[in-house]
TIKOLGU-517322 format. One record per atom (N, C-alpha, C, O): atom name; x, y, z; residue number from 1; residue in three letters. Coordinates in pm, whole numbers, plus 50000, padded with zeros to 5 digits. Layout:
N
   site      px      py      pz   pos   code
     CA       X       Y       Z   NUM    ALA
...
end
This chain:
186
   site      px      py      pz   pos   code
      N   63942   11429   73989     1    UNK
     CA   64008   11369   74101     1    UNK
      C   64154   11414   74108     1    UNK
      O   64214   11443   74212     1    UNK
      N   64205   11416   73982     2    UNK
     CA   64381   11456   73989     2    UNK
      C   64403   11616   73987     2    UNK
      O   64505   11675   74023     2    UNK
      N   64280   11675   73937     3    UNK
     CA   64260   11832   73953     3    UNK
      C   64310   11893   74081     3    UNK
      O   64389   11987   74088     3    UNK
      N   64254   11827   74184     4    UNK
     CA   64276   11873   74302     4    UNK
      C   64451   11834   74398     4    UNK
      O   64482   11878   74508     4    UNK
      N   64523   11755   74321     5    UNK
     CA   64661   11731   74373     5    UNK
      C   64732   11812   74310     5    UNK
      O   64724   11853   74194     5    UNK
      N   64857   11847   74456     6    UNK
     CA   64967   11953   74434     6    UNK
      C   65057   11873   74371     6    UNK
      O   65095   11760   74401     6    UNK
      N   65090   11955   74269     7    UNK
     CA   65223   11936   74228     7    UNK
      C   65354   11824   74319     7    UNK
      O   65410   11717   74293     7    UNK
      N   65356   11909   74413     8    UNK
     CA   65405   11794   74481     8    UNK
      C   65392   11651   74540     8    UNK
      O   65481   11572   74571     8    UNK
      N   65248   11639   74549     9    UNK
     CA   65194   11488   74523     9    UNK
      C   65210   11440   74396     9    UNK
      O   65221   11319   74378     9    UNK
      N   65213   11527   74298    10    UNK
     CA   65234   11457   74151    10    UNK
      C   65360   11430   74194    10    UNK
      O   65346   11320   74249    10    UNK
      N   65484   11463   74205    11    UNK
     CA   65602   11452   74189    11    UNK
      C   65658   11327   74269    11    UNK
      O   65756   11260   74238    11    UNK
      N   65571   11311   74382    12    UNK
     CA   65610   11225   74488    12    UNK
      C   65571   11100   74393    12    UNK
      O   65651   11024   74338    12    UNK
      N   65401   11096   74384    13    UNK
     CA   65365   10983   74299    13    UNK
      C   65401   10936   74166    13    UNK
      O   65350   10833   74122    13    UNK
      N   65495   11013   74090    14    UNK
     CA   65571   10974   73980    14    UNK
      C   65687   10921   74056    14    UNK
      O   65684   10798   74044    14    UNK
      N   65794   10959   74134    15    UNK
     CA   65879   10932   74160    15    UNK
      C   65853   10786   74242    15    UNK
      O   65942   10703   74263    15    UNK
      N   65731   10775   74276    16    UNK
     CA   65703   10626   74355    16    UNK
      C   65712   10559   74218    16    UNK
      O   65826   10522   74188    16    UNK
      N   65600   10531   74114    17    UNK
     CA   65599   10492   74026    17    UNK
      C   65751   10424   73940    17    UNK
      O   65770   10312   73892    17    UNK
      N   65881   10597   73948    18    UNK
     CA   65963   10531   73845    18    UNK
      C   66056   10434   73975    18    UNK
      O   66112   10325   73981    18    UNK
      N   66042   10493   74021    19    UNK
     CA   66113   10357   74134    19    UNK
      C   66062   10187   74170    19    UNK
      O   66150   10102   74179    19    UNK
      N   65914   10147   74189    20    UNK
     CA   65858   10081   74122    20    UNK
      C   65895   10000   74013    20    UNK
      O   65903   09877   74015    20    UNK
      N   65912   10061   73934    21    UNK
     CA   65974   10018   73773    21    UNK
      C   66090   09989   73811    21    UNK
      O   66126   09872   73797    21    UNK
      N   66167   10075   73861    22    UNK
     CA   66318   10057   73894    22    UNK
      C   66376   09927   73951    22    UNK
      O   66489   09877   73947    22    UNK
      N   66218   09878   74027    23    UNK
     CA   66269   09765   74113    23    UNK
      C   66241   09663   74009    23    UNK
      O   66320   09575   73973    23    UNK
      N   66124   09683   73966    24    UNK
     CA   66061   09547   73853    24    UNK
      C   66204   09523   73766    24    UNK
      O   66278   09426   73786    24    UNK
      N   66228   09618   73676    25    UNK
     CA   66344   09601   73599    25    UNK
      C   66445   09547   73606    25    UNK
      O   66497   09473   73522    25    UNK
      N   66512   09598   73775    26    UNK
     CA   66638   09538   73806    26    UNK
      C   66581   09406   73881    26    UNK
      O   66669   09327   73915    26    UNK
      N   66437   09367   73915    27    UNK
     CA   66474   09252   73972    27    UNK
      C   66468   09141   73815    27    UNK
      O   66519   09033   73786    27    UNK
      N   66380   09235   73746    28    UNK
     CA   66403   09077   73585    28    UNK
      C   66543   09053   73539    28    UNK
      O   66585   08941   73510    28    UNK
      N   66635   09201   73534    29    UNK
     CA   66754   09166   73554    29    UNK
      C   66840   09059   73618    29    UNK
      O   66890   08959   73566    29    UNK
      N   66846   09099   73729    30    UNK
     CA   66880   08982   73818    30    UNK
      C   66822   08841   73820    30    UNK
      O   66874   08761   73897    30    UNK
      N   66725   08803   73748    31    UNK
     CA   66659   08688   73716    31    UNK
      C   66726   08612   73595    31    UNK
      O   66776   08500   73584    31    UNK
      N   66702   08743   73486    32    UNK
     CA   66775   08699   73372    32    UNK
      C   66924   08652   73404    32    UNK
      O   66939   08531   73387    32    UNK
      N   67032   08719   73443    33    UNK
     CA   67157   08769   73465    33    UNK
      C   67151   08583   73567    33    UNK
      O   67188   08490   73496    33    UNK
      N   67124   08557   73662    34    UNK
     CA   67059   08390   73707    34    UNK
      C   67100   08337   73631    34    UNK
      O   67218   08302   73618    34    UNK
      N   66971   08310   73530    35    UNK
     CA   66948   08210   73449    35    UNK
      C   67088   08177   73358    35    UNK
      O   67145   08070   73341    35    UNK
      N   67119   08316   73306    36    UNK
     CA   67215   08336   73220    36    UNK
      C   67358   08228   73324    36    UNK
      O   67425   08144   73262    36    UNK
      N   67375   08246   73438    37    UNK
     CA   67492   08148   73498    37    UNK
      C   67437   08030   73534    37    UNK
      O   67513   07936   73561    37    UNK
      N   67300   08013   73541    38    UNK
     CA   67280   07878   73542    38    UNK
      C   67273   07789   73398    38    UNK
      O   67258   07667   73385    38    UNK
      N   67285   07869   73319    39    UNK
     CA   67288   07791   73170    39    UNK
      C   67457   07796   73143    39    UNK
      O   67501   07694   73091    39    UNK
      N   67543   07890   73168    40    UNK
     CA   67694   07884   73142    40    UNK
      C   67755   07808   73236    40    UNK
      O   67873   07780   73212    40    UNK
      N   67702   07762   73348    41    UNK
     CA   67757   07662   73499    41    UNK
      C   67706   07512   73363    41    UNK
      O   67780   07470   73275    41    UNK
      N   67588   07472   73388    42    UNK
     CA   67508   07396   73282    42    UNK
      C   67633   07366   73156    42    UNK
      O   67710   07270   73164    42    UNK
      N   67635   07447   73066    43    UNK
     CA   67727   07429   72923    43    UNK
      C   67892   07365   73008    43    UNK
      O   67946   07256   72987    43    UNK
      N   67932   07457   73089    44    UNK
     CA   68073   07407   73098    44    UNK
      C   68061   07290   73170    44    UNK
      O   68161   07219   73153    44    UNK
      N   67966   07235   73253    45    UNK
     CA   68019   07099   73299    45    UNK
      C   67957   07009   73221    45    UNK
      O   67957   06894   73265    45    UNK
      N   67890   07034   73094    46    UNK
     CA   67821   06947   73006    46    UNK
      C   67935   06902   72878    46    UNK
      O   67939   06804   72804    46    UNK
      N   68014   07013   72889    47    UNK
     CA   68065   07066   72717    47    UNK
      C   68232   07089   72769    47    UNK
      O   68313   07022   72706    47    UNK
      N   68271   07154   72848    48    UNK
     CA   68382   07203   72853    48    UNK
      C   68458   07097   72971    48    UNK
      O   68580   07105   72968    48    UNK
      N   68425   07042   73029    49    UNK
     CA   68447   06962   73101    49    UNK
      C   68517   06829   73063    49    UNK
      O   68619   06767   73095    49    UNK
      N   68411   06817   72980    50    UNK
     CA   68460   06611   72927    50    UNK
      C   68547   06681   72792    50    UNK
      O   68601   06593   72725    50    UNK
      N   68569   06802   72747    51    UNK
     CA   68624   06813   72687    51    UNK
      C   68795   06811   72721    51    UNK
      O   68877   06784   72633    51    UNK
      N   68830   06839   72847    52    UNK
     CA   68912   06865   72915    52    UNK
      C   68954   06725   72987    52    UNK
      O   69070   06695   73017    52    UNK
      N   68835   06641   73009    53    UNK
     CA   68871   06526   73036    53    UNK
      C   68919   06423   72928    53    UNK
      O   68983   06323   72961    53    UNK
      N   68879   06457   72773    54    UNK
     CA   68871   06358   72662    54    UNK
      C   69022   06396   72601    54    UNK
      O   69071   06330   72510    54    UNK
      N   69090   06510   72664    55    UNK
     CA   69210   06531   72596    55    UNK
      C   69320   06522   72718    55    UNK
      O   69440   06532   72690    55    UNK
      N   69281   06503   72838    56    UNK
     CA   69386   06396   72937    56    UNK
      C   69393   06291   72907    56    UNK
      O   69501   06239   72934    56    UNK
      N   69279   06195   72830    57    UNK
     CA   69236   06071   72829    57    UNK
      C   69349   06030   72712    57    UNK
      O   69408   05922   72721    57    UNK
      N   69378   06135   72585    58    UNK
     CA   69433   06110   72489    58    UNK
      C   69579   06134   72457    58    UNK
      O   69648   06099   72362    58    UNK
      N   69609   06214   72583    59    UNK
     CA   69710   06247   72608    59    UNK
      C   69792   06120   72693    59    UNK
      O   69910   06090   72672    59    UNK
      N   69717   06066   72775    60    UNK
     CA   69810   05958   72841    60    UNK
      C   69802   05847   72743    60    UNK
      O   69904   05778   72745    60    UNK
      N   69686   05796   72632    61    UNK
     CA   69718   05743   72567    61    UNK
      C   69892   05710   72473    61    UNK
      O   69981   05628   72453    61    UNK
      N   69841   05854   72440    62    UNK
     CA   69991   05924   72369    62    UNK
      C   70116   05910   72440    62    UNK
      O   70227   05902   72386    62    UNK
      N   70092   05907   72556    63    UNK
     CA   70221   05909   72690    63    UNK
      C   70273   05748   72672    63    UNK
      O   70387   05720   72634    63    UNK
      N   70159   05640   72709    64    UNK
     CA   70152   05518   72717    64    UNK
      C   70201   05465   72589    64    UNK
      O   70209   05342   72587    64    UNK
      N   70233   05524   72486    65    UNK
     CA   70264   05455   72365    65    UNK
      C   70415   05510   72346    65    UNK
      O   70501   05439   72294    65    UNK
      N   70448   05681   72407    66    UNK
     CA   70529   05699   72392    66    UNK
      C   70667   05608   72493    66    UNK
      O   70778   05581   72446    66    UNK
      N   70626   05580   72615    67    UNK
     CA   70679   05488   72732    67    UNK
      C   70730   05397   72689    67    UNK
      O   70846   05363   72710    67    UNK
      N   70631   05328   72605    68    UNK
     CA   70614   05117   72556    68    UNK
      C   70757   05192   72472    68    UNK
      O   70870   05168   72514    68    UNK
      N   70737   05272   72365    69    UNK
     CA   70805   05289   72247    69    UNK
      C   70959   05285   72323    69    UNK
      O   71043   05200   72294    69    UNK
      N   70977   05377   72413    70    UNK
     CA   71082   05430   72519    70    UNK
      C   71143   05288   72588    70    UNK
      O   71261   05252   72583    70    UNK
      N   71048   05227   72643    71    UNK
     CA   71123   05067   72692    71    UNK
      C   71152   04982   72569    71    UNK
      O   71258   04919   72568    71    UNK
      N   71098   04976   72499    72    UNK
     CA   71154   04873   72350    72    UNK
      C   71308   04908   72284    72    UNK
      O   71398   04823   72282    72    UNK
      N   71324   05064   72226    73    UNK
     CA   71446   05105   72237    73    UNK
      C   71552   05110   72368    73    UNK
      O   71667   05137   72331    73    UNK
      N   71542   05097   72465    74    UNK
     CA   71627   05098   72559    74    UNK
      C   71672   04961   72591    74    UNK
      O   71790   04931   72611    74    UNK
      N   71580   04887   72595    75    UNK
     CA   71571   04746   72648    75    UNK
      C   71672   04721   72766    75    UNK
      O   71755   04629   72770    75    UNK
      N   71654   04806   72851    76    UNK
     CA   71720   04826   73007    76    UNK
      C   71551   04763   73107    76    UNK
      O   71430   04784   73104    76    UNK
      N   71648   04683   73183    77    UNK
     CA   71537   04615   73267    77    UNK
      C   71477   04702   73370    77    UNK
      O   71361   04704   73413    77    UNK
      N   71579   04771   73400    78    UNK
     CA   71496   04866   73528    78    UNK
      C   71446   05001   73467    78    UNK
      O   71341   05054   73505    78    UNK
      N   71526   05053   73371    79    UNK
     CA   71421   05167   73336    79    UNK
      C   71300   05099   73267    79    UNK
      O   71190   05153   73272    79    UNK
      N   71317   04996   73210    80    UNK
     CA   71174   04930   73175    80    UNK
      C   71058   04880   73272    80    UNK
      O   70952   04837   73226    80    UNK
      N   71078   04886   73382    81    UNK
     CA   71008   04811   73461    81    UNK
      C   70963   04980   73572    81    UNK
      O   70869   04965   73650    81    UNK
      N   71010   05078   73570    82    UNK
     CA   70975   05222   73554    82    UNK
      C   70894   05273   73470    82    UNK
      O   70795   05338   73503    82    UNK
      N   70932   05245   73334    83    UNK
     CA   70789   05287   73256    83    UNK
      C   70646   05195   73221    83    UNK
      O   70546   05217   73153    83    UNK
      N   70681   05111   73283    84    UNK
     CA   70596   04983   73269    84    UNK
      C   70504   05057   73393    84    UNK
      O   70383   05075   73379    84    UNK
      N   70586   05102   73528    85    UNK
     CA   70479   05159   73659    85    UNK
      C   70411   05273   73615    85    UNK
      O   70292   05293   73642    85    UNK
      N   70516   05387   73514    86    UNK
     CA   70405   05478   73455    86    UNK
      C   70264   05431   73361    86    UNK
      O   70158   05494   73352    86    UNK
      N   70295   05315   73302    87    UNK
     CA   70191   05285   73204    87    UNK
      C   70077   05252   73314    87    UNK
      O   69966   05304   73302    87    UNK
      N   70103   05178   73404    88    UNK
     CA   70032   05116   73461    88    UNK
      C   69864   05255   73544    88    UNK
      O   69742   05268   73539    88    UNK
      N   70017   05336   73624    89    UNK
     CA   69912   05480   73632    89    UNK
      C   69867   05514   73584    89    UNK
      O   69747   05511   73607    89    UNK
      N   69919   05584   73458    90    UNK
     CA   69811   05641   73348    90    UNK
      C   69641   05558   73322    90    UNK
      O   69524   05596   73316    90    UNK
      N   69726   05405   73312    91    UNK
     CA   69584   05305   73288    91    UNK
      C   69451   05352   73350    91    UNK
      O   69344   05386   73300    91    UNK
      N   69509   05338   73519    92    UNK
     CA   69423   05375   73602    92    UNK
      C   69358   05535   73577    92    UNK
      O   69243   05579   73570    92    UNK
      N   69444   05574   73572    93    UNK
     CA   69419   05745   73517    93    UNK
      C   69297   05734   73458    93    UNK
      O   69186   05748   73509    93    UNK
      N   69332   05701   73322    94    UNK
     CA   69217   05651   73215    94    UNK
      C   69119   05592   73259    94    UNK
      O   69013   05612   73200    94    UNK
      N   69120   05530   73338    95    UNK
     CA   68970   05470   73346    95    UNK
      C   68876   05564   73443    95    UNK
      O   68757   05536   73457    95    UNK
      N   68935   05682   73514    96    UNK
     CA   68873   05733   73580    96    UNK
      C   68822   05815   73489    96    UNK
      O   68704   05848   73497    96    UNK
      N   68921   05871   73366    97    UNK
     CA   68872   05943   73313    97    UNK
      C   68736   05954   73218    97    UNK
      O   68652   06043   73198    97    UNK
      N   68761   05795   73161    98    UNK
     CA   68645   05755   73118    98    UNK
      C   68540   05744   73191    98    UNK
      O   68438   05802   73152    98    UNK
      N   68538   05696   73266    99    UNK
     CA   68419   05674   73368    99    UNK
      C   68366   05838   73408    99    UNK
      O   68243   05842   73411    99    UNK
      N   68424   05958   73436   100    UNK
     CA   68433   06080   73462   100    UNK
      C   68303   06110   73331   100    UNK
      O   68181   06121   73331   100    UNK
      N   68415   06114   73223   101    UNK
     CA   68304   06147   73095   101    UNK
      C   68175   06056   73037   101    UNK
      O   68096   06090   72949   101    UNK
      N   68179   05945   73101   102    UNK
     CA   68045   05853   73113   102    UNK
      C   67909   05944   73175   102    UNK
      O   67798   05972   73129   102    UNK
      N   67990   05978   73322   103    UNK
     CA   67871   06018   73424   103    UNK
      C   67812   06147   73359   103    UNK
      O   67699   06185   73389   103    UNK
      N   67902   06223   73256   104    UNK
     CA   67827   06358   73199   104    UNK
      C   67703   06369   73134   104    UNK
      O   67675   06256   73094   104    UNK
      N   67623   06442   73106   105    UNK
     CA   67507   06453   73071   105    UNK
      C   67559   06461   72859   105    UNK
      O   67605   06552   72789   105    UNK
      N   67524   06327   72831   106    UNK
     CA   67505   06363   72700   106    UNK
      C   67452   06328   72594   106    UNK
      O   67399   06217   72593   106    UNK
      N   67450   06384   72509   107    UNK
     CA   67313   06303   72373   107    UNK
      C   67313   06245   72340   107    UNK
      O   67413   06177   72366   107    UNK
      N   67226   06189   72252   108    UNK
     CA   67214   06069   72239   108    UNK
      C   67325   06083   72113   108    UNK
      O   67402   05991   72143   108    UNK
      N   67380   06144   71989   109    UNK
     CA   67469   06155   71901   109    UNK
      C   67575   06136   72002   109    UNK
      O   67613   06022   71975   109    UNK
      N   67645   06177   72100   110    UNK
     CA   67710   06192   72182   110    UNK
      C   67760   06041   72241   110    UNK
      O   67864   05975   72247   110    UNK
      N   67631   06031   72278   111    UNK
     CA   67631   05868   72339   111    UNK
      C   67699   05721   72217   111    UNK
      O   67771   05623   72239   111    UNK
      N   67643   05765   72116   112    UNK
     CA   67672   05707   71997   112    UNK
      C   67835   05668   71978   112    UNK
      O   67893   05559   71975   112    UNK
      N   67887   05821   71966   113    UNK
     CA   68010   05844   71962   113    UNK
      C   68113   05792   72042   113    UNK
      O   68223   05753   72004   113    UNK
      N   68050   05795   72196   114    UNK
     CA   68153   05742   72295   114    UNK
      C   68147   05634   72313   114    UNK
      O   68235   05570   72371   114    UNK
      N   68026   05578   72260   115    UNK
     CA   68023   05393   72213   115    UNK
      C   68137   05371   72150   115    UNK
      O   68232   05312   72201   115    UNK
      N   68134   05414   72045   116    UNK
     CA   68241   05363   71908   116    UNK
      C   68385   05367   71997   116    UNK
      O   68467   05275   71992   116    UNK
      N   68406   05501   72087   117    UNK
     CA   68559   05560   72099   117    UNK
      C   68595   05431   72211   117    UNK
      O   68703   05376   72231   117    UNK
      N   68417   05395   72297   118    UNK
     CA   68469   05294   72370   118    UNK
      C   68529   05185   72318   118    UNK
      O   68634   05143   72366   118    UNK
      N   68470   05125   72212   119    UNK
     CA   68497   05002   72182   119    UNK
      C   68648   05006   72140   119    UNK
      O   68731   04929   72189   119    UNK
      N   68687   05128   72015   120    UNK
     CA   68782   05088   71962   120    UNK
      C   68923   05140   72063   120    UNK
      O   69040   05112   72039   120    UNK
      N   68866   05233   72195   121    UNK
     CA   68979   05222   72300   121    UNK
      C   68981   05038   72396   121    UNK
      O   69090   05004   72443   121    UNK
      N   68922   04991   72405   122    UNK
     CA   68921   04864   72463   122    UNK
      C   68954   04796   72380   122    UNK
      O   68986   04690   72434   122    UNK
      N   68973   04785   72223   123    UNK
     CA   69076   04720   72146   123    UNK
      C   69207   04701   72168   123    UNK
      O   69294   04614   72178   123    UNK
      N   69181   04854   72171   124    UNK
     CA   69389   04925   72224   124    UNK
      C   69421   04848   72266   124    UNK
      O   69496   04755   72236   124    UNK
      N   69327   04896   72403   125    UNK
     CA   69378   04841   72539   125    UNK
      C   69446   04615   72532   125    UNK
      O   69550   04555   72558   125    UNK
      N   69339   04587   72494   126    UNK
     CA   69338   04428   72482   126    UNK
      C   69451   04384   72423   126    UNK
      O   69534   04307   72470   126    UNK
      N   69451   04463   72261   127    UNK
     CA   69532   04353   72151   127    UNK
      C   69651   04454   72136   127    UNK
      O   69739   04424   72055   127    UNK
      N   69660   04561   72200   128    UNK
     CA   69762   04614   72193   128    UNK
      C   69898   04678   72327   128    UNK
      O   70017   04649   72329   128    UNK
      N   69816   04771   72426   129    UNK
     CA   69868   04793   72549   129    UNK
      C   69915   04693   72621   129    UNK
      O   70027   04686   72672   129    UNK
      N   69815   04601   72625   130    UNK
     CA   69804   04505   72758   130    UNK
      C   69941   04389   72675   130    UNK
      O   70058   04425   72683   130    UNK
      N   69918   04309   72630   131    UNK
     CA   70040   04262   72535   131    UNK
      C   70183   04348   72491   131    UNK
      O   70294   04296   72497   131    UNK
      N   70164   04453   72459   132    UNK
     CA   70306   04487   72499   132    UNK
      C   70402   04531   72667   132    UNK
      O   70520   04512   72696   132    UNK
      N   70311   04583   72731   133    UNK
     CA   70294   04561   72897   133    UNK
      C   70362   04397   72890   133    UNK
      O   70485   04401   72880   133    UNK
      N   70309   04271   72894   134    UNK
     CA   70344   04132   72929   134    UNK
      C   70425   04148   72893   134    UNK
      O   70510   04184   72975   134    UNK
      N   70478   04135   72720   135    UNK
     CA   70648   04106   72678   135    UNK
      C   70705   04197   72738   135    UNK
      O   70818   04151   72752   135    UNK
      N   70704   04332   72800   136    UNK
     CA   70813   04400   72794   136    UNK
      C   70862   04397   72933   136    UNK
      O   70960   04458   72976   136    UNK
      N   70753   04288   73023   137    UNK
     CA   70776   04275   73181   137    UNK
      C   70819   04159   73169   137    UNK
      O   70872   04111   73269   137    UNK
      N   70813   04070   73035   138    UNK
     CA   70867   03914   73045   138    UNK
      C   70998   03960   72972   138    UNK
      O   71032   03875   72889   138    UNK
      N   71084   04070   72978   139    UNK
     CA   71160   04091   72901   139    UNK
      C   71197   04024   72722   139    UNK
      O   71293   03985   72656   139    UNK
      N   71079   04039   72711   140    UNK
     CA   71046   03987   72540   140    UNK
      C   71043   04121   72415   140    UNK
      O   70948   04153   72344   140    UNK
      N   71158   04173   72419   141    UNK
     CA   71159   04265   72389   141    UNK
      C   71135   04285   72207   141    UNK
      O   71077   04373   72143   141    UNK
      N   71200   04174   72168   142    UNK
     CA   71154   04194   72041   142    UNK
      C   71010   04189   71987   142    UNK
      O   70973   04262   71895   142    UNK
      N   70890   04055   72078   143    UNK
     CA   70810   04107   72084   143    UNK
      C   70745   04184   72067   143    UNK
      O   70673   04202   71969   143    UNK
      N   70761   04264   72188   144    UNK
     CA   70729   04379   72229   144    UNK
      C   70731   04515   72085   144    UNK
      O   70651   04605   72061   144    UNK
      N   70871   04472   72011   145    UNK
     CA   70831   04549   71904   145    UNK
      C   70766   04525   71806   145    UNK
      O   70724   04626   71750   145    UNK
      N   70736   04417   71754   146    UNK
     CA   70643   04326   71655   146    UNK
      C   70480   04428   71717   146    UNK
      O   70428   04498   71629   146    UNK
      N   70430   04428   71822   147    UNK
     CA   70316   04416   71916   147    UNK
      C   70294   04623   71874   147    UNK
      O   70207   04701   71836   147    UNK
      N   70380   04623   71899   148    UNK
     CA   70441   04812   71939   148    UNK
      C   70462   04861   71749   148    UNK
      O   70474   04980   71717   148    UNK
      N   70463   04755   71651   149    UNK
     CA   70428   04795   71529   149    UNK
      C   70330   04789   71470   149    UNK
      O   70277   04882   71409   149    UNK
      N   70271   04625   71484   150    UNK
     CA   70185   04568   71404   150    UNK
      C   70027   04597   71493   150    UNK
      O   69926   04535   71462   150    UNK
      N   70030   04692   71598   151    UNK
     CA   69904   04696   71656   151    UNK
      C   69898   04781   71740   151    UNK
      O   69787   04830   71761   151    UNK
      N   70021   04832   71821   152    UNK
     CA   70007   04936   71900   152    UNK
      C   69935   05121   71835   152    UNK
      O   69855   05202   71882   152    UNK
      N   70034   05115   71690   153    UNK
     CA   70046   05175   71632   153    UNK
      C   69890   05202   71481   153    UNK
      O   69855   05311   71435   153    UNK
      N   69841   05079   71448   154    UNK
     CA   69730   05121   71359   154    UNK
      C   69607   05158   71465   154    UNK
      O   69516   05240   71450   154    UNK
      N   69633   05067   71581   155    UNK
     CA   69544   05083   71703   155    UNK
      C   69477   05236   71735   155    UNK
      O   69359   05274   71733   155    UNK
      N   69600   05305   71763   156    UNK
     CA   69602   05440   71816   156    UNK
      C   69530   05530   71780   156    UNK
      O   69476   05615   71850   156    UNK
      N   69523   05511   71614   157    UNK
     CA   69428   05652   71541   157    UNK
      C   69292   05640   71604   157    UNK
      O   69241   05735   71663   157    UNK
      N   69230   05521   71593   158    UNK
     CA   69078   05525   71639   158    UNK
      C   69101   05510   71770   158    UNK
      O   69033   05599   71822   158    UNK
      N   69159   05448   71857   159    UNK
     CA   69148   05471   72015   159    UNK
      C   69160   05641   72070   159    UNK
      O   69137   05666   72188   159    UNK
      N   69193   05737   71986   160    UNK
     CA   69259   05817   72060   160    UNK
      C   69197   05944   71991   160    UNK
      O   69195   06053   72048   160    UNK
      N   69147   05925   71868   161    UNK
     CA   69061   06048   71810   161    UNK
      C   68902   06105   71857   161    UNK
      O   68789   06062   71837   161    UNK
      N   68954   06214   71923   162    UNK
     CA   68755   06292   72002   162    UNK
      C   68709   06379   71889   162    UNK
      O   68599   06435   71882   162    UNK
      N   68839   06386   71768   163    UNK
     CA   68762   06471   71661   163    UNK
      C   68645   06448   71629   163    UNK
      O   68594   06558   71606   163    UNK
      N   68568   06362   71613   164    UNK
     CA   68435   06342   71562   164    UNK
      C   68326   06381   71676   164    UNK
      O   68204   06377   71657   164    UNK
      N   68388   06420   71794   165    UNK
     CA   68237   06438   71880   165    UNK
      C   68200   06582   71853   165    UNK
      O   68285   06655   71803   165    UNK
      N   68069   06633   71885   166    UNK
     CA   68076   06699   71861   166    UNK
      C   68101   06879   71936   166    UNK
      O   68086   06990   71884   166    UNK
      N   68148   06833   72084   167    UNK
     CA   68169   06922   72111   167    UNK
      C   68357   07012   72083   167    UNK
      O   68399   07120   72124   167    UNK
      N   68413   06919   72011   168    UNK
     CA   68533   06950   71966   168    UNK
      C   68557   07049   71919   168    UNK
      O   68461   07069   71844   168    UNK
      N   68629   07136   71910   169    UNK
     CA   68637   07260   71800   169    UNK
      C   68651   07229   71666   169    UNK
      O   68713   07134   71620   169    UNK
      N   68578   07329   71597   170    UNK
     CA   68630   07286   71394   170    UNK
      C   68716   07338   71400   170    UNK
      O   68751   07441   71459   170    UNK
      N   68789   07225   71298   171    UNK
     CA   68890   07235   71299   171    UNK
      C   68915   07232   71142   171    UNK
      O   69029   07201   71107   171    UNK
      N   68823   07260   71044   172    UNK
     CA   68813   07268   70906   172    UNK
      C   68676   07280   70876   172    UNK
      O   68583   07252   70951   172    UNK
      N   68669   07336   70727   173    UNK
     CA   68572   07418   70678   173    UNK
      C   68449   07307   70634   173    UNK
      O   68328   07325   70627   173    UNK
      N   68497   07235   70618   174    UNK
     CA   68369   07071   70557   174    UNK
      C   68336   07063   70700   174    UNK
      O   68214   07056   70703   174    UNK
      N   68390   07059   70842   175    UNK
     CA   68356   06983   70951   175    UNK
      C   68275   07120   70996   175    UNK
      O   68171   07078   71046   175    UNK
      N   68275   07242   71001   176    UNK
     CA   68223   07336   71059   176    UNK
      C   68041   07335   70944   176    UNK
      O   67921   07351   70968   176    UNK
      N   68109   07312   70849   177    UNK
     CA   67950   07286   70669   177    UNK
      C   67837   07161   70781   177    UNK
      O   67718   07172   70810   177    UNK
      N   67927   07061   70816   178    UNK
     CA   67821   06971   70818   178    UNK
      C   67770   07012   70974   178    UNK
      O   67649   07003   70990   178    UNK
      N   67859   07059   71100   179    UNK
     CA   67761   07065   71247   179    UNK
      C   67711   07197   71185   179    UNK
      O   67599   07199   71237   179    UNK
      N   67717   07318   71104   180    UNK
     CA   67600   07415   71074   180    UNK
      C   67710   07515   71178   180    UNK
      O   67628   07587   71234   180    UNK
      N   67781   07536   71205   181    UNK
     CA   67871   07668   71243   181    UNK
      C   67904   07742   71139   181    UNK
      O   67975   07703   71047   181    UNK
      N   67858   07845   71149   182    UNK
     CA   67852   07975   71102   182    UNK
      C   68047   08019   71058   182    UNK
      O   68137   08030   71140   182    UNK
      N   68057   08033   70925   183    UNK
     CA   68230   08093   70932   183    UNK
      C   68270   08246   70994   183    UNK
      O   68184   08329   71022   183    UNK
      N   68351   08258   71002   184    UNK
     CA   68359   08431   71077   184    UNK
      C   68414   08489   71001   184    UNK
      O   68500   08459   70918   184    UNK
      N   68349   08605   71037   185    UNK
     CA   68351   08720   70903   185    UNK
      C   68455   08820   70994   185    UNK
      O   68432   08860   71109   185    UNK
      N   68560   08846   70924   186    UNK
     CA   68617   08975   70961   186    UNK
      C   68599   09117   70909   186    UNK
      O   68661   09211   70960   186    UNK
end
């Protein structure tokens, strides 16, 4: 049957063939090359996202303590009653932010974690923020530093640490041992 085709039908019908292929190939390409941005779209608003949100979150913490700290030393009524309006924003800030990293898609280890960070940030907030906020708007300033020592301050480490989740970067060689990250070899 193939005895009888010219050369140039061979040539045509190979060249159909590698083109054929040409298309199969580049269209699995383009399938793969897909998937591949629907899994990196996927990771960053799963992973890179609340990561970005969990270190605004800790940052106004940090702001809000630095403020309180800022009105206690000054004990000026109107610049106090200025950083008292910043605290107050940030608050709000924060809760969007939390609520932001609530709605994210995450595990159940994950879920675990932002339990704990919840609780011991709504400590803060209660026996520490919110009470130095009152004295320092009831101009109770000494208070305010009693409140801003004895609680603002042991408060903070656990309200404000995302080190333990686990999309954080290692940040040491025991913490990289136990999530199973590989060390880098130069």
């Amino acid at each position: 049957m193939f005895g009888n085709i010219t050369v140039r039908s061979k040539l045509i019908m190979l060249l159909m063939a590698m083109g054929l292929l040409l298309l199969i190939i580049g269209g699995l390409g383009l399938f793969g090359m897909n998937s591949a941005v629907t899994n990196l779209r996927t990771i960053y608003r799963d992973r890179t996202v609340p990561v970005e949100r969990l270190n605004r979150f800790r940052a106004m913490n940090l702001w809000n303590r630095i403020l309180i700290t800022a009105s206690v030393a000054t004990r000026n009524d109107s610049f106090t009653a200025k950083q008292m309006a910043l605290v107050a924003e940030n608050l709000k800030t924060n809760e969007r932010l939390w609520k932001d990293v609530h709605d994210t898609n995450l595990t159940e280890e994950e879920k675990r974690l932002i339990a704990r960070l919840d609780d011991s940030y709504g400590t803060f907030l209660a026996e520490g923020i919110q009470p130095a906020v009152e004295s320092l708007q009831n101009r109770e300033y000494e208070e305010a530093n009693q409140i801003l020592a004895n609680r603002i301050r042991p408060l903070y480490g656990p309200a404000s640490t995302v080190m333990d989740l686990p999309w954080w970067p290692p940040k040491s060689e025991s913490w990289q041992k136990k999530v199973g990250v590989l060390p880098r070899r130069s």
